[in-house]
Every structure is written in C-alpha cells, then in structure tokens.
N, C-alpha and C positions, 0 to 999 in steps of 0.2 A: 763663305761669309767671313771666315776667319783669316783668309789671307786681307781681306780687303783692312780687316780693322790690326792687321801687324802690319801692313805697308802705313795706314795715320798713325801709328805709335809710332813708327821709325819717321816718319815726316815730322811728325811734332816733336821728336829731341833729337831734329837737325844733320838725321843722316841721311834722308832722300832729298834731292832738291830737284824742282819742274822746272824745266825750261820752255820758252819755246825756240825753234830750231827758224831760221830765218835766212834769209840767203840776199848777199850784199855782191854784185858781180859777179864771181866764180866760187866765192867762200859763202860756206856754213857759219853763224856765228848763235850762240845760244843767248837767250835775255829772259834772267829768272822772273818767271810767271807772277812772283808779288809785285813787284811794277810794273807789272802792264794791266790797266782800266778797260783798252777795250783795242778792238783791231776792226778798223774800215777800209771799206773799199775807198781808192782814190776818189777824187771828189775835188770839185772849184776852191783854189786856194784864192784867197784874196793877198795880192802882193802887198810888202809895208817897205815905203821907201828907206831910204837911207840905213840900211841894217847889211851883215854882213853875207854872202852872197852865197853862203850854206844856208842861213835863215830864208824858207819857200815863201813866207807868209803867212795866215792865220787861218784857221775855220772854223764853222760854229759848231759843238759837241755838245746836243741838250740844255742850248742857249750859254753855256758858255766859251768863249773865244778860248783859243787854244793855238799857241806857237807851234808852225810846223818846219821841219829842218831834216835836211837832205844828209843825211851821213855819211853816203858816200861822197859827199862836196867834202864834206868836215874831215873825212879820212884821206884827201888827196887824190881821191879816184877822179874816171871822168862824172860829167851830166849824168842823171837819171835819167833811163829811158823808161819813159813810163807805158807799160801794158797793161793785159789782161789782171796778171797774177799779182799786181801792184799795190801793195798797200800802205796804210799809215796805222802806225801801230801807236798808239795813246801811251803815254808813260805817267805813271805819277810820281814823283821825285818823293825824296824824302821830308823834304820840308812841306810835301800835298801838292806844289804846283802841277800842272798837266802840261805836257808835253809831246809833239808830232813828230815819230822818225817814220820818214818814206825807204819802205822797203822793197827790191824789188821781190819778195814772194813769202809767203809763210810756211813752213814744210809739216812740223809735226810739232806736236807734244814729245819732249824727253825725259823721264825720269832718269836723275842718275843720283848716286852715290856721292859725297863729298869728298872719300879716299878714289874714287875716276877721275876728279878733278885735280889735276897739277895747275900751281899758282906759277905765272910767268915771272922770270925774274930780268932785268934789265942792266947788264951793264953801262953806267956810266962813266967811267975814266976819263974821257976826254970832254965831261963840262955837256954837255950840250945835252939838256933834257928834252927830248922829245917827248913829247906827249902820246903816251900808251893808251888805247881804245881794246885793250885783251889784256882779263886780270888773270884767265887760268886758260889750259885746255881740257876740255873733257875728253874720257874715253867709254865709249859704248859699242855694241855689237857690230852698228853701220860705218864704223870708221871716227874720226875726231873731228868735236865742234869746237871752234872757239869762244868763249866765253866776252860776249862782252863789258866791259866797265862801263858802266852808265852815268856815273860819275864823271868819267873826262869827254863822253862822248855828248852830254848835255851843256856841263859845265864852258862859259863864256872866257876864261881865265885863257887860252890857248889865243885866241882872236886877238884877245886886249894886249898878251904880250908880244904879237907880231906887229901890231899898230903902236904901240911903242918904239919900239925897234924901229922900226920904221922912217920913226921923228926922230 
C-alpha cells in the first residue's frame, strides 16, 4: 500500500508521467494520459467537404460532434488502413476542444520518469522549419517511445502555411 501512495507523491510533483503507448505504421509513439478523454473503437466517420485531406471527418462522442484526423495523413505517411486494432483516441486540447486521432493500435499504459525522457532538439540552419510531431524520446525497459507533441500534431498552423505558399 505504501508503494502505491510514493508512486502518487512522485506523480503529483511531476516526476512520473503516464503515457499511453500507440503505434502509428512501424513506430511507437507515447501521448500523455492527461489529454486523452477517451479511446474508441473505429466507428462511421461522417465526411465534411472542403476541409483538408488529413481531417477524416466528424463523430458523435455523448452527443457531442468531435473532429477526427488521420496523423499519419498529417505526418506524411501513407492512407490508414483501417483494422481490427484500429482506433480513435479522443483528445482534449488545452483550450477543452475534443479532438479524433485514428490510430492504428493502442499497446500499453507507460509510466516513466521525466529524467527517461530526452527533449528532441532540431536543427535549423538552413531556414526551413519543418514542423516536428516528437517533443522527446523516452527510455524504458522495452526499448524507446517517442513522444508525441500534440501541439503540432492537432494544431492547423502547418496546412495553412502550405496553402499559402501555394498562392
């Protein structure tokens, strides 16, 4: 009983952090447990015309409508192929919006350490900000997740400055 309550003492001053472990293609990528609302099974997206071609559509989540969006369109991969192990994992942003990343599979709960966590750091020199979707790596016993940033992977800012550019 007393390991249980020194693991919420270390959670609550910021040195254990939960992931969940999620698997995009061939990569592990971890997505801290305080933004995620809920994790479903796929399910009928209703299509919204004219929107960009990583946004799948919408669905309803306890009567409220909820944007869903394919990340690996957003990250440059191929199509989702959607199976079994396929889901859509509910996000709540910071500002409260809800938000749908289709994932192909959920693997595990991760506790880890915030000193297992190394922050990615990005060379730019030659001007050309690409937009990073991995703020750290983690390190744990089964090998290394990466960390996603939910920040650039919800965030519309990437789209709008390619449709600029464009024009």
């Amino acid at each position: 009983m007393n390991e249980i309550k020194e693991v919420k003492e270390k959670a609550d001053k910021g040195e254990l952090i939960q992931y969940i472990v999620i698997k995009i293609d061939d990569e592990q990528y971890g997505i801290n447990i305080k933004f995620i609302d809920n994790i479903v099974r796929m399910q009928q997206i209703t299509r919204v015309p004219k929107v960009d071609a990583f946004l799948k559509g919408v669905i309803n989540i306890r009567g409220e409508i909820v944007p869903v969006m394919s990340v690996r369109m957003k990250m440059g991969l191929s199509e989702d192929v959607i199976t079994g192990a396929s889901r859509i994992i509910i996000l709540k942003t910071e500002t409260g919006d809800l938000v749908g990343i289709i994932v192909d599979q959920v693997n595990q709960v991760l506790t880890l350490n915030e000193k297992d966590i190394e922050k990615v750091r990005y060379d730019d020199k030659k001007g050309q900000s690409k937009v990073s979707f991995v703020s750290g790596v983690g390190h744990y016993d089964g090998g290394l997740v990466s960390i996603l940033d939910l920040d650039a992977v919800v965030s519309e800012k990437e789209s709008k400055e390619k449709a600029s550019s464009a024009s």
